[in-house]
C-alpha positions in Angstrom: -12.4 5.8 25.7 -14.8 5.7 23.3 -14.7 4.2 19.6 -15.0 8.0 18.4 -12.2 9.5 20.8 -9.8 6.2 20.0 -10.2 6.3 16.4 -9.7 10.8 16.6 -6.7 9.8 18.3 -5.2 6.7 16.3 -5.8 9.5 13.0 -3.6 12.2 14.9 -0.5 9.8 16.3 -0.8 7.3 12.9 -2.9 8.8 10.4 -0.5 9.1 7.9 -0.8 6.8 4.6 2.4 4.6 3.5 2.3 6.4 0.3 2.9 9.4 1.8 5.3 8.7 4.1 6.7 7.4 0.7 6.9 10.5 -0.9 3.7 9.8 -3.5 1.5 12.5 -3.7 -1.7 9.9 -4.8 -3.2 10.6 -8.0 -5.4 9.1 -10.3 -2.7 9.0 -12.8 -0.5 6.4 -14.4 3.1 7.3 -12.4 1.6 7.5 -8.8 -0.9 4.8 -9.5 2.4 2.6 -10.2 4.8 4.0 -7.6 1.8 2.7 -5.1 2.6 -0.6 -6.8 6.2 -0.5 -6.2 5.9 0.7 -2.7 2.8 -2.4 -2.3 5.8 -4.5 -3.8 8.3 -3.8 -0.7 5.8 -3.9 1.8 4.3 -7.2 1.0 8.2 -7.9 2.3 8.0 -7.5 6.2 11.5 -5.4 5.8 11.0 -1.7 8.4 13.2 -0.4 5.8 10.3 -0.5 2.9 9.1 3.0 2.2 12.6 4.7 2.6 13.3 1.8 -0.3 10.8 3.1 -2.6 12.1 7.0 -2.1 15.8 5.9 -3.0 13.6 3.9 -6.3 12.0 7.1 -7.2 15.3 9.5 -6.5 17.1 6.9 -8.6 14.2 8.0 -11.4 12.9 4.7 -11.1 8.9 6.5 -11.2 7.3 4.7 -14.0 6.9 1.1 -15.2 8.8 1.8 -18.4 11.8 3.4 -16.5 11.9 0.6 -14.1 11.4 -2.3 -17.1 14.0 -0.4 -18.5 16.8 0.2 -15.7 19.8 -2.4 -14.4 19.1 -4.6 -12.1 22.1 -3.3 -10.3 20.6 -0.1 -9.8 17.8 -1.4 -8.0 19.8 -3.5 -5.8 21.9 -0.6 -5.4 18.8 1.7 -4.4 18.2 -1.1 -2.1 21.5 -1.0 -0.2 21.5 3.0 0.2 17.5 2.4 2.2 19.0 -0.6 4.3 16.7 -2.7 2.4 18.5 -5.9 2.8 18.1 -10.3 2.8 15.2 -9.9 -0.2 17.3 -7.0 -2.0 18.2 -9.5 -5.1 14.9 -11.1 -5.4 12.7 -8.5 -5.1 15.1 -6.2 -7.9 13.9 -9.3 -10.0 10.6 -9.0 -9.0 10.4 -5.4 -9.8 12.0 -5.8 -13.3 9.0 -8.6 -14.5 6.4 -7.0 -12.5 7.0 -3.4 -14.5 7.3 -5.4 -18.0 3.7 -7.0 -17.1 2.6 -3.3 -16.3 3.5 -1.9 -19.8 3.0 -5.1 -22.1 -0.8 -6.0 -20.4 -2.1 -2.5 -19.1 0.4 -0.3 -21.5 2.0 1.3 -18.8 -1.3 2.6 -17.3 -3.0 0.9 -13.8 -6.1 2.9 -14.7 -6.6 -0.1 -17.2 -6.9 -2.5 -14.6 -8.9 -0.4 -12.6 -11.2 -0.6 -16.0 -11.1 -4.4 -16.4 -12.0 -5.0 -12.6 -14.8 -3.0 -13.5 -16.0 -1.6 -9.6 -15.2 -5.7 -8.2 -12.8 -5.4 -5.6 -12.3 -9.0 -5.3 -11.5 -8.9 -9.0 -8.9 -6.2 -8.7 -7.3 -7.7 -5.8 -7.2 -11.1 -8.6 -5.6 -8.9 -11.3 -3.0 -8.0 -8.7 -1.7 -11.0 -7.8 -0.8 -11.3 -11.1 2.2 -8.9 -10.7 5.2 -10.6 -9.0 5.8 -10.9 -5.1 2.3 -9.4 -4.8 -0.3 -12.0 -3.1 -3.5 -11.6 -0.4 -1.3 -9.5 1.5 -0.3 -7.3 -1.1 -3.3 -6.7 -2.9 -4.8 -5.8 0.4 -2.3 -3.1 1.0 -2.8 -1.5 -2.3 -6.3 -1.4 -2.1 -6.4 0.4 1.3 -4.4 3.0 -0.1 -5.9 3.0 -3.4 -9.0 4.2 -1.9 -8.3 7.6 -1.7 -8.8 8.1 -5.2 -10.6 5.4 -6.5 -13.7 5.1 -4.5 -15.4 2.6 -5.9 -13.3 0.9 -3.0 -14.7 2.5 0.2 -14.9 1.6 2.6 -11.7 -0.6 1.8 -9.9 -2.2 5.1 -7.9 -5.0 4.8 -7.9 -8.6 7.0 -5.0 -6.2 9.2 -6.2 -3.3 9.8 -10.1 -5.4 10.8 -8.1 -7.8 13.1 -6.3 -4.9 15.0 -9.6 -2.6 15.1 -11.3 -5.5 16.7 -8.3 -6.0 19.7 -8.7 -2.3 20.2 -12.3 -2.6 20.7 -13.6 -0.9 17.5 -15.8 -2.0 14.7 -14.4 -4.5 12.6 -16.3 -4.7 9.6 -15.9 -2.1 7.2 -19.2 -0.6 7.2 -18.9 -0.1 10.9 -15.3 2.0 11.1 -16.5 3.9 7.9 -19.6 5.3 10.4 -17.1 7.0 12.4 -15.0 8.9 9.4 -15.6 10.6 6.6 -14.7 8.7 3.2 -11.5 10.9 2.5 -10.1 9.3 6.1 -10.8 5.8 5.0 -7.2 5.1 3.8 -5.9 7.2 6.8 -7.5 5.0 9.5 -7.0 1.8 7.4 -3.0 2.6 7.7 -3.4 3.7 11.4 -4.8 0.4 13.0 -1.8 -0.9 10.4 0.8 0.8 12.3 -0.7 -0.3 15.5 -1.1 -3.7 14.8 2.7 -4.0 13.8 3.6 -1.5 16.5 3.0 -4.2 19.4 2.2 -8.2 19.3 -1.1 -7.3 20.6 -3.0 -3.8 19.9 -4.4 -2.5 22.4 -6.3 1.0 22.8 -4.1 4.1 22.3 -3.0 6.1 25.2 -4.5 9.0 26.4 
């Protein structure tokens, strides 16, 4: 199988972005922009449990940084315990209450400011960040991939995952190179693909036929 056929098929069985499987329908606006932070949050936590954590957040109302600065810690925890989100529930309740307080008092509630202060520098958004708490390399990495699809001053954005599986499975493993084979509105599709594989088995290896 060729890179085109593996990555056509990698985008049919696991093309779908974390964000949407979520339930955030991406914008360029302030409450998506930070419900991609929350979810970045859980997943920089290897819990299986992370986006069906965010929906019971966003059910619970918990959509924007001022509702989340704003809510009981409780209530977190408890939207944590209804998604099976368990072992970093406490912490990472904490580390949602101070990362939405640094969202409103720095960027006034709005992530299209720090989009503005990285000004196009990916490296420098990824620094701005890891200034919110529990989000580090990993993190930053995650949001950017997803980011991407509506900020794409990014593409082609693939993170040091989603390189290190396409190289096992034999694909180009620099961004230029997979970014050849899709067109830019795919970018964040394939990024979370080769993500799903790579967690999917201890070593990726090319999709079935």
């Amino acid at each position: 199988m060729n890179s085109a056929e593996t990555i056509d098929r990698l985008l049919r069985e696991h093309g779908r972005t974390y964000a949407d499987e979520a339930g955030i329908a991406l914008r360029d606006e302030p409450a998506p922009l930070y419900q991609l932070l929350v979810l970045t949050v859980l997943c920089s936590v290897r819990i299986k449990a992370d986006t069906a954590a965010a929906r019971e957040l966003f059910a619970a109302g918990l959509r924007t940084p001022r509702a989340m600065a704003d809510s009981a810690w409780q209530a977190r925890v408890d939207a944590f315990g209804r998604a099976h989100y368990v072992r970093y529930d406490e912490s990472t309740a904490t580390a949602l209450g101070k990362g939405a307080a640094l969202v409103v008092d720095r960027y006034h509630g709005d992530l299209r400011r720090l989009r503005e202060e990285a000004a196009g520098d990916a490296e420098e958004l990824r620094r701005l960040l890891r200034e919110v708490p529990r989000i580090g390399p990993v993190g930053s990495g995650i949001f950017c991939r997803e980011v991407q699809v509506v900020w794409p001053e990014l593409r082609p954005f693939f993170d040091e995952r989603s390189l290190a599986a396409a190289g096992r499975l034999g694909l180009p493993h620099t961004p230029a190179g997979l970014a050849r084979h899709v067109p830019p509105e795919d970018l964040a599709r394939l990024a979370a693909a080769l993500v799903r594989v790579s967690l999917s088995k201890e070593r990726p290896r090319p999709v079935s036929r």
